[in-house]
C-alpha positions as CSV (number, residue, x, y, z in Angstrom):
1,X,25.0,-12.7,-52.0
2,X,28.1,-13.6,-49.7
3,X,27.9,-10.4,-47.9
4,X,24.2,-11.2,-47.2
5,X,24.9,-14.3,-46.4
6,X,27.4,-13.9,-43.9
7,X,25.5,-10.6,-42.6
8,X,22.6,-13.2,-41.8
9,X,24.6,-16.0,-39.9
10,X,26.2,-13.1,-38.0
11,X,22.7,-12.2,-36.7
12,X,21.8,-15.8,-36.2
13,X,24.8,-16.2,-34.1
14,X,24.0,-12.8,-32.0
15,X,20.6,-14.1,-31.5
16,X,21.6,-17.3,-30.6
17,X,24.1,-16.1,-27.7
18,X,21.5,-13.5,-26.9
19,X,18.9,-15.9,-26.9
20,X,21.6,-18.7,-24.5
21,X,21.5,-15.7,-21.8
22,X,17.8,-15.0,-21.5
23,X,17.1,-18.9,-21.6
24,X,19.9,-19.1,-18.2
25,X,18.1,-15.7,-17.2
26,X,15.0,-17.3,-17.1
27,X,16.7,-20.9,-16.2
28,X,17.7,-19.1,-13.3
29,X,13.9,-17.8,-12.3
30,X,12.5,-20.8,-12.5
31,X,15.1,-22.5,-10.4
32,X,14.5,-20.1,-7.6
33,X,10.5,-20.2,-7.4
34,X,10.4,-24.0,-7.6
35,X,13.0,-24.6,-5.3
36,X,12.6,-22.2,-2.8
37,X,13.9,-24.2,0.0
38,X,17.1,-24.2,-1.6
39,X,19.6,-23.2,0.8
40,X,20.6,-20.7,-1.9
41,X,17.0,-19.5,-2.4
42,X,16.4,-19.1,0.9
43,X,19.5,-16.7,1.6
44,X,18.1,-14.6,-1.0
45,X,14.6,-14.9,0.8
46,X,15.4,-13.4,4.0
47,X,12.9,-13.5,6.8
48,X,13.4,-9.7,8.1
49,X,15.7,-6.9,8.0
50,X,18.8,-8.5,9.7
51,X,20.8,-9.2,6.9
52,X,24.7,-10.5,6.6
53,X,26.6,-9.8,3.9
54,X,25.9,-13.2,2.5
55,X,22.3,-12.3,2.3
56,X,22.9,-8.3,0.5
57,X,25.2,-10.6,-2.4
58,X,22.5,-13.5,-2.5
59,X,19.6,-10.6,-3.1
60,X,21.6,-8.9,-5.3
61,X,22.3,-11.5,-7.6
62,X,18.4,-12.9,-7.4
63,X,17.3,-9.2,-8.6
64,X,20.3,-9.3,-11.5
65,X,19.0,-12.6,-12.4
66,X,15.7,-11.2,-13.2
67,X,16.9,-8.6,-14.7
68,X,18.6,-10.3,-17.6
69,X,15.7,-12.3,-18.1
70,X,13.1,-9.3,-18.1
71,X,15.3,-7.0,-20.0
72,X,17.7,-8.8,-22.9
73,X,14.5,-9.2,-25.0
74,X,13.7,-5.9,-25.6
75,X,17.7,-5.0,-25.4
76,X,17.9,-7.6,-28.6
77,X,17.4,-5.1,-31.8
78,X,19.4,-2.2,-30.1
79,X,22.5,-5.0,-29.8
80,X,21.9,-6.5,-33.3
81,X,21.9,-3.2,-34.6
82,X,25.1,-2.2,-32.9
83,X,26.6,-5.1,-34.2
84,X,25.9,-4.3,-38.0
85,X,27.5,-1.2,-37.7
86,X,30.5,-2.2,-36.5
87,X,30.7,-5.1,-38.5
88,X,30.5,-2.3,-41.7
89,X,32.9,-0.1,-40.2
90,X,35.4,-1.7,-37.6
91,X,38.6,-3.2,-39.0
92,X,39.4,-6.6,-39.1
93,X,38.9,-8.8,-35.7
94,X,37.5,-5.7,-33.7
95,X,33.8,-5.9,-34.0
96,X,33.1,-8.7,-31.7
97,X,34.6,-7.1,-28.8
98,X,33.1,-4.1,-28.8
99,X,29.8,-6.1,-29.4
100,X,30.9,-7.7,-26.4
101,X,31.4,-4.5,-24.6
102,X,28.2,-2.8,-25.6
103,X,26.1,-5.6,-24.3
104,X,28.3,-5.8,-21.2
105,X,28.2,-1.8,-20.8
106,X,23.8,-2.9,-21.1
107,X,23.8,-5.3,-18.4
108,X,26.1,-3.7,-16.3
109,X,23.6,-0.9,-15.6
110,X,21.5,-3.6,-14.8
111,X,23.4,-4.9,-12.2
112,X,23.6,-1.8,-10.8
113,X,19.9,-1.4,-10.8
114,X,19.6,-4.7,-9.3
115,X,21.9,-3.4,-5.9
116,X,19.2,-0.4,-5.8
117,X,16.4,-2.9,-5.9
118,X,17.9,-5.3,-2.8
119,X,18.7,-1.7,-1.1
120,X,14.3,-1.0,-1.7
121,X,14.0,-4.6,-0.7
122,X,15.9,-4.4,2.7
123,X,14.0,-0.8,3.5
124,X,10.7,-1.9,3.0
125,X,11.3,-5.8,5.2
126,X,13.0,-2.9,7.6
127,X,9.1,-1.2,7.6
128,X,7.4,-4.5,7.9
129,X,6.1,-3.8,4.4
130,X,7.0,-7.1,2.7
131,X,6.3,-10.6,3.2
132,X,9.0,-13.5,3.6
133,X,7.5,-13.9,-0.3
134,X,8.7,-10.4,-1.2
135,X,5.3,-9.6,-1.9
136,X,3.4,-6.1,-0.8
137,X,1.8,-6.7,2.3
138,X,0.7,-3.5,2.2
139,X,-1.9,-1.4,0.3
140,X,-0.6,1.5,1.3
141,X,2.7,0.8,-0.6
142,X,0.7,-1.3,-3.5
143,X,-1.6,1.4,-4.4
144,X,1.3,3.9,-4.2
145,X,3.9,2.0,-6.4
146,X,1.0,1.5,-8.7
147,X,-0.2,5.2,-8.7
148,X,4.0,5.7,-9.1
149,X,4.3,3.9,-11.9
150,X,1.0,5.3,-14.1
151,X,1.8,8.6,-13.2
152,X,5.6,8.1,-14.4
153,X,4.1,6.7,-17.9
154,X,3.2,10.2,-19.0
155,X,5.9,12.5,-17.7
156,X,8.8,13.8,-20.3
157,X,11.6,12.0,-19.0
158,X,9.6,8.5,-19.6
159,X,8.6,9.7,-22.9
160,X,12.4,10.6,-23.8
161,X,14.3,7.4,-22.4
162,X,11.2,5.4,-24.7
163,X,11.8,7.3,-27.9
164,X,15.8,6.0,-27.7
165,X,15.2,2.5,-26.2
166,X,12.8,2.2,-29.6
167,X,14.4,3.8,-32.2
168,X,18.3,1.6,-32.0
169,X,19.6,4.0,-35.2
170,X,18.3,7.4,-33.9
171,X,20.4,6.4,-30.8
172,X,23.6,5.4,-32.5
173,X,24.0,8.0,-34.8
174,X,23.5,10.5,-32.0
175,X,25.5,8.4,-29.5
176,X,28.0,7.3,-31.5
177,X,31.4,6.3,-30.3
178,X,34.6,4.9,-31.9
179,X,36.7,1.9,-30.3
180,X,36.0,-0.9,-27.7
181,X,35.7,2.0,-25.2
182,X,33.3,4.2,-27.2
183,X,31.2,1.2,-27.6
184,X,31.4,0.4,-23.6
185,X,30.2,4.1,-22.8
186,X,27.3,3.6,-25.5
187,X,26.2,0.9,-24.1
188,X,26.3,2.7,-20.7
189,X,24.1,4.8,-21.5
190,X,21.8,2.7,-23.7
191,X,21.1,0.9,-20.5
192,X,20.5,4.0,-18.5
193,X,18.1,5.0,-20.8
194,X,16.5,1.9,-20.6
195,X,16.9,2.1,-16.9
196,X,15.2,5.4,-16.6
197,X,12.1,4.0,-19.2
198,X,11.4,1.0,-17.1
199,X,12.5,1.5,-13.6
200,X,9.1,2.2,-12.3
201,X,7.3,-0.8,-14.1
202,X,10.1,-2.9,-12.4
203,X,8.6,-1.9,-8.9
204,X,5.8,-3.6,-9.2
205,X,7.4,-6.5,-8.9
206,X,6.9,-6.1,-5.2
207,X,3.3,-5.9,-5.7
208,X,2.6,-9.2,-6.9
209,X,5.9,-11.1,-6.0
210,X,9.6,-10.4,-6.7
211,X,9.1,-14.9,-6.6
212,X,6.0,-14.3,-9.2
213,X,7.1,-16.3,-12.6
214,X,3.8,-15.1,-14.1
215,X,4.4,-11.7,-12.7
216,X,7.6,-11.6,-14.0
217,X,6.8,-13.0,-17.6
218,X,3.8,-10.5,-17.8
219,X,6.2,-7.9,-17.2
220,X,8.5,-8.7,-19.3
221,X,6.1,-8.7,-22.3
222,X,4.9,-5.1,-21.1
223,X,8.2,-3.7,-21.3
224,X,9.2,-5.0,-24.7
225,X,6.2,-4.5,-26.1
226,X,6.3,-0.5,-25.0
227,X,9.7,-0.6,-26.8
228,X,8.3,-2.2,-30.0
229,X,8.9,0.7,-32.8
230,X,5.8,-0.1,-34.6
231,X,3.2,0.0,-31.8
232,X,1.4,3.2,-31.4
233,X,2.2,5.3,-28.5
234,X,-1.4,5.4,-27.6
235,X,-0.3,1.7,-25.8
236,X,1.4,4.1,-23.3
237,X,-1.5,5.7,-22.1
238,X,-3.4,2.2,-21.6
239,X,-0.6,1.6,-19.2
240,X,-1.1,4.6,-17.2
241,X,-4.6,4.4,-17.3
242,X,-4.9,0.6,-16.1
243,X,-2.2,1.5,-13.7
244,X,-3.9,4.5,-11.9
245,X,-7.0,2.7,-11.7
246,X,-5.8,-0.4,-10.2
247,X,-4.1,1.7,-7.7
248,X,-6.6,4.0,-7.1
249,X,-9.1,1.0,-6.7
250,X,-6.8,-0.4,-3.5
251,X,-6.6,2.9,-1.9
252,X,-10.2,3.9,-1.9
């Protein structure tokens, strides 16, 4: 009764940290769409393709601020899980940081995704293809991110980053690592995997606003549920579907 007890305020307190990031994640969000003439905001909103260095950092950290609040939801069971593990197995006082570095390891991929996106941002202002919103001006570059993004729901690779990002033992036990470095490179590539099964889905953020709240919580829901265990993979094909048709729709 004291281990379960214990076992169950160790996943309230996960949960409740977890829960403290996505709330400043999504803090964060709202901050920037309702106050876009923040000076802040507005560094992060560039006009055209001119930027300083200022303006790279300030996109950067707008697209990693996103991503913690579109992604920690569905990264939650795959870090709670972790977690139990090495709460069973870890000696004394050596759990919580590798926790720590697992999650880190997750967002830190993240991160890295989020420089990719400000480089796609600053390519496509470069083309004239955005507006100072950051939406698709475009339907040229709508229809094909949209086309992209249904046709990338049924290939292999999608399929094999889903089945890990839904499935948080089959991933351990294959992945499994010892120490605060094992659990670091774990999270690694728990994140990559996650990287490679959403990546597309978060391109269409330029279609309907990378500034979109309602755009960014309807994603957000897509991707975790796609990642929820119990939902039948038929859900995948609906994506695709909807997704090829809405593109195909603006191009023709």
């Amino acid at each position: 009764m004291h281990a379960l007890a214990r076992r169950l305020l160790r996943q309230a307190e996960i949960l409740t940290a977890l829960g403290l990031v996505f709330v400043a994640g999504w803090a964060f969000v709202i901050w920037m769409t309702a106050d876009m003439s923040h000076p802040a905001v507005r560094l992060a909103m560039p006009l055209d393709a001119a930027w300083s260095p200022a303006t790279a950092a300030a996109v950067v950290v707008m697209w990693g601020g996103m991503m913690v609040a579109m992604m920690l939801p569905s990264a939650a069971p795959m870090i709670l899980t972790f977690d139990a593990l090495e709460r069973r197995n870890a000696p004394a006082g050596r759990a919580t940081p590798r926790s720590l570095a697992f999650a880190g390891a997750y967002l830190l991929v993240w991160i890295g995704f989020s420089a990719l996106a400000a480089g796609a941002q600053w390519a496509l202002q470069a083309g004239g293809m955005l507006t100072p919103m950051i939406v698709s001006r475009s339907e040229a570059l709508t229809a094909g991110l949209l086309i992209l993004a249904g046709l990338y729901q049924l290939t292999p690779l999608k399929q094999a980053c889903l089945k890990y990002c839904r499935t948080p033992e089959g991933f351990l036990l294959a992945e499994w690592r010892d120490g605060t470095g094992g659990a670091f490179a774990m999270g690694l590539r728990h994140g990559l995997y996650c990287a490679g099964c959403c990546w597309a889905l978060m391109l269409l953020l330029f279609v309907a606003g990378v500034m979109n709240p309602v755009w960014i919580a309807f994603l957000t829901v897509a991707v975790a549920l796609e990642k929820w265990p119990q939902l039948p993979t038929w859900l995948t094909w609906v994506y695709s579907a909807a997704l090829l048709a809405a593109g195909a729709a603006i191009a023709f």
